[in-house]
C-alpha positions as CSV (number, residue, x, y, z in Angstrom):
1,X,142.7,109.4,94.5
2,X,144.9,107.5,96.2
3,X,144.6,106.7,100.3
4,X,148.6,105.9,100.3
5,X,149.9,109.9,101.1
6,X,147.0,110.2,103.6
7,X,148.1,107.0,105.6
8,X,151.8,107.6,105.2
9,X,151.0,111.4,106.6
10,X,149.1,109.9,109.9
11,X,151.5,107.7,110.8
12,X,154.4,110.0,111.1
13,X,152.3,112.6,112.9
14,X,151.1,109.2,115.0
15,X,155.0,108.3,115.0
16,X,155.9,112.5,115.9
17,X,153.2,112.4,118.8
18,X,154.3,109.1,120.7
19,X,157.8,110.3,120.1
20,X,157.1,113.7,122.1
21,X,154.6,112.1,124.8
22,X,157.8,109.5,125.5
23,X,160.1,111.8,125.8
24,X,158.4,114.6,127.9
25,X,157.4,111.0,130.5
26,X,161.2,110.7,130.5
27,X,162.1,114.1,131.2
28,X,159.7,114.5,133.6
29,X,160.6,111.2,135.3
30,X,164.5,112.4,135.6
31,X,162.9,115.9,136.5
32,X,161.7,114.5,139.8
33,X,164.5,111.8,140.7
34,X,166.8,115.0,140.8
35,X,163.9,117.1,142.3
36,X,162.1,115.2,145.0
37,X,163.1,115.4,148.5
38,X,161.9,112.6,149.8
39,X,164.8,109.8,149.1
40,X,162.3,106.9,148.6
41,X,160.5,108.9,145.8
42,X,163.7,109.8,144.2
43,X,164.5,106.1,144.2
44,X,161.5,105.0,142.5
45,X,162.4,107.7,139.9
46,X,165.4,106.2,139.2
47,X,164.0,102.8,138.9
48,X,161.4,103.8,136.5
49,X,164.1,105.9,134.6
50,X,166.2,102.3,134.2
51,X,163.2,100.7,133.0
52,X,161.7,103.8,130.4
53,X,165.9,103.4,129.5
54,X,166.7,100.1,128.9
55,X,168.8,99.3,125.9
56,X,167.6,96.4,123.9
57,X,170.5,94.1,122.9
């Protein structure tokens, strides 16, 4: 039997699981640059947010 359906099946759940673990970091980054009361936190949130969101031209 052929290994090929077996690989192609982990590596979208692999490619499902880093997709959710990257976007619940993102969420909860924004979460507490909205959140946060202390202003320096809130910047360092942002920052992080810019870099997590950076377009790639």
């Amino acid at each position: 039997m052929s290994t090929l359906p077996t690989l192609l099946t982990e590596t979208a759940l692999f490619a499902a699981l880093t997709g959710a673990l990257y976007t619940a970091s993102v969420a909860s980054v924004a979460a507490v640059s909205v959140v946060s009361r202390s202003p320096e936190r809130r910047r360092d949130a942002r920052e992080t947010l810019k870099i997590l969101l950076r377009r790639r031209t």
